[in-house]
C-alpha positions in Angstrom: 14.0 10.6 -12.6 14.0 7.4 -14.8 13.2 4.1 -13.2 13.6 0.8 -14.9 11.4 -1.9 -13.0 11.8 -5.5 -13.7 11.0 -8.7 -11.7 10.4 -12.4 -11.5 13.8 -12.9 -13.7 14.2 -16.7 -12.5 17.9 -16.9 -13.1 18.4 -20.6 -12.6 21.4 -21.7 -14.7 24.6 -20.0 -16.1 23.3 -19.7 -19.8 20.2 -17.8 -18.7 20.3 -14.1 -18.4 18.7 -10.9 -18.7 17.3 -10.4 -22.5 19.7 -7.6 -24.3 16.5 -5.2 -24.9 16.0 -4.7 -21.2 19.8 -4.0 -20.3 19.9 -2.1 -23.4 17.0 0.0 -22.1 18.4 0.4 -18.5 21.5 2.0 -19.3 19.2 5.4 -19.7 17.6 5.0 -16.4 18.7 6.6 -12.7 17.6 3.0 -10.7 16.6 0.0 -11.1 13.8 -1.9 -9.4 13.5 -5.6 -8.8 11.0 -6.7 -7.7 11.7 -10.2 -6.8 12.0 -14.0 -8.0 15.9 -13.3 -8.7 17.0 -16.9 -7.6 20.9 -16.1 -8.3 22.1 -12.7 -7.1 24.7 -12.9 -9.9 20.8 -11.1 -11.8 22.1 -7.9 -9.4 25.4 -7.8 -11.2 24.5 -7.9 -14.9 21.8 -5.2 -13.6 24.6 -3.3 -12.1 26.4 -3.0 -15.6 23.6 -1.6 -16.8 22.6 0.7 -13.6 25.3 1.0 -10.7 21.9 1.8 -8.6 19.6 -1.0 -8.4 17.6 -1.8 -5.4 15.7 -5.2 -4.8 13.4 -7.4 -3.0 13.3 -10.8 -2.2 10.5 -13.2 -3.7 8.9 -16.2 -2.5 11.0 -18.5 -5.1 14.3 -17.0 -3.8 16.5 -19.5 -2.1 18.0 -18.8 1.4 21.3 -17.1 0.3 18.8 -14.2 -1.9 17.0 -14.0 1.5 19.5 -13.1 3.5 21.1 -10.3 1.1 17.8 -8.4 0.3 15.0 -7.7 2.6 11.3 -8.7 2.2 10.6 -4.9 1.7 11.9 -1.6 0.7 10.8 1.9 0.1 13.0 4.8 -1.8 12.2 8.5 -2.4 11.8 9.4 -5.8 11.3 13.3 -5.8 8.7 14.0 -3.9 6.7 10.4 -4.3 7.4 7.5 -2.1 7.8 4.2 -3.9 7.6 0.7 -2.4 8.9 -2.1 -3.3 8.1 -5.6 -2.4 7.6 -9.2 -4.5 4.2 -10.3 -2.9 2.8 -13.1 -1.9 -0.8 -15.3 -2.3 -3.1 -15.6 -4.7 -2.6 -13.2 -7.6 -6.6 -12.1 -7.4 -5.9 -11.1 -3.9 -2.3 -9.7 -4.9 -3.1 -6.0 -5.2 -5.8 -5.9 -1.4 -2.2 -8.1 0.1 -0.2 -5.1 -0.6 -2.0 -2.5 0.3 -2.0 -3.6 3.6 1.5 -4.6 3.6 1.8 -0.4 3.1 -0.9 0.8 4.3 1.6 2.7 6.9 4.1 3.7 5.0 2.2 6.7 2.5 3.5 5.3 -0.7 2.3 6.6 -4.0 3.8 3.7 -6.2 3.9 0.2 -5.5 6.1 -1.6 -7.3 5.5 -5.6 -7.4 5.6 -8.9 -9.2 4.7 -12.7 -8.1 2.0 -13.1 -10.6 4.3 -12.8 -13.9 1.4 -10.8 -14.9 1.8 -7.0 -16.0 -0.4 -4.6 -14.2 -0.1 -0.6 -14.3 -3.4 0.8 -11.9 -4.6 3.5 -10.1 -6.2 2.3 -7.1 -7.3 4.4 -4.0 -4.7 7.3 -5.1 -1.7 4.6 -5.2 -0.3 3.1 -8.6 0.3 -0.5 -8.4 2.9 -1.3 -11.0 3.9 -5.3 -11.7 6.6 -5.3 -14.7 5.6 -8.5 -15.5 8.4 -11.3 -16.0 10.9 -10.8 -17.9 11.8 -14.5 -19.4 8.6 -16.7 -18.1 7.1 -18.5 -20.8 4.4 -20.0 -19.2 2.8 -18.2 -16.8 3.5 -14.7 -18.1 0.9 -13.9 -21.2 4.4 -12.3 -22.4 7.5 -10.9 -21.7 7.8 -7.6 -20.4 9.8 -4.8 -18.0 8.5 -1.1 -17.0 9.8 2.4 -17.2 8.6 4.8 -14.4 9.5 8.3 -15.2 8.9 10.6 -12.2 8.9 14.4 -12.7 5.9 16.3 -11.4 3.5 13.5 -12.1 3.7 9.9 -12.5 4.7 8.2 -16.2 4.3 4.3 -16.1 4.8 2.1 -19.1 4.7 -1.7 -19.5 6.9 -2.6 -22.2 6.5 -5.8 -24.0 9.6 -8.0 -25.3 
C-alpha cells in the first residue's frame, strides 16, 4: 500500500492551491493523508482528483466549518499496521511526548502529524512519527515538502522536498 501524506496546506484564497508535483505524485498512491491546517475544504477536492481516498484531520488553524466536517482524530488500517492521524497541538518541542499520549491507547505503529511545518520521519519507542512538513509555508517551514509511506511488510517513509 502507497500512502501520500501531506498537511498544513493553508488554502486561504482561490488562486492558492496544491503545487502540481504533489498531485502529480498522488495519483500513484492508494490514500491520502492530511494531516491538518486545510482552512478550505475545497484542498479535499483537488486531493480527490488526485486520490478518490483521502482521509483528514482537522488543525488548530481550521475555521469552524473544517471542524465540523473532519474529526480531531482518525486511525486507518494499513495491512497489518495501525496508522494515526491527527494535526497536533502545543509547542512543537513538546509535539512528538503530546501525541503519544493522545495514542497511547490506540496501538498505533505510525503517527502521522503536522502543526509545526517542520518535516520529521522518527522512530521513537517502536512507533514512527511522520510530519510531511508544509506543503506551501514559506516562513515557518525550512522548505516545502510532502511524504510517501509505502507499507508492505515493513515500514518505507520518505520526506520529499519541493
Amino acid at each position: 500500500m502507497k500512502i501520500g501524506a501531506i498537511s498544513d496546506t493553508h488554502i486561504y484564497q482561490e488562486s492558492e492551491h496544491i503545487p502540481k508535483k504533489i498531485l502529480d505524485d498522488f495519483k500513484t498512491v492508494d490514500l491520502i493523508l492530511h494531516a491538518g491546517d486545510l482552512i478550505d475544504l475545497k484542498v479535499l477536492d483537488e486531493l480527490k482528483k488526485s486520490c478518490k481516498n483521502v482521509l483528514a484531520v482537522y488543525g488548530n488553524m481550521d475555521p469552524p466549518e473544517v471542524r465540523r466536517a473532519l474529526k480531531e482524530k482518525e486511525i486507518v488500517q494499513a495491512g497489518r499496521y495501525r496508522i494515526g492521524l491527527m494535526h497536533g497541538f502545543g509547542h512543537p518541542s513538546r509535539l512528538i511526548d503530546l501525541l503519544r499520549e493522545a495514542f497511547k491507547d490506540d496501538k498505533v505503529d505510525i503517527v502521522v502529524f503536522g502543526h509545526s511545518h517542520y518535516p520529521v520521519n522518527e522512530k521513537k519507542n517502536g512507533i514512527l512519527y511522520f510530519n510531511p512538513g508544509s506543503a506551501v509555508d514559506k516562513i515557518f517551514a525550512p522548505y516545502n515538502s510532502y511524504g510517501i509511506l509505502e507499507i508492505n511488510d515493513k515500514i518505507e517513509a520518505r520526506i520529499i522536498k519541493l
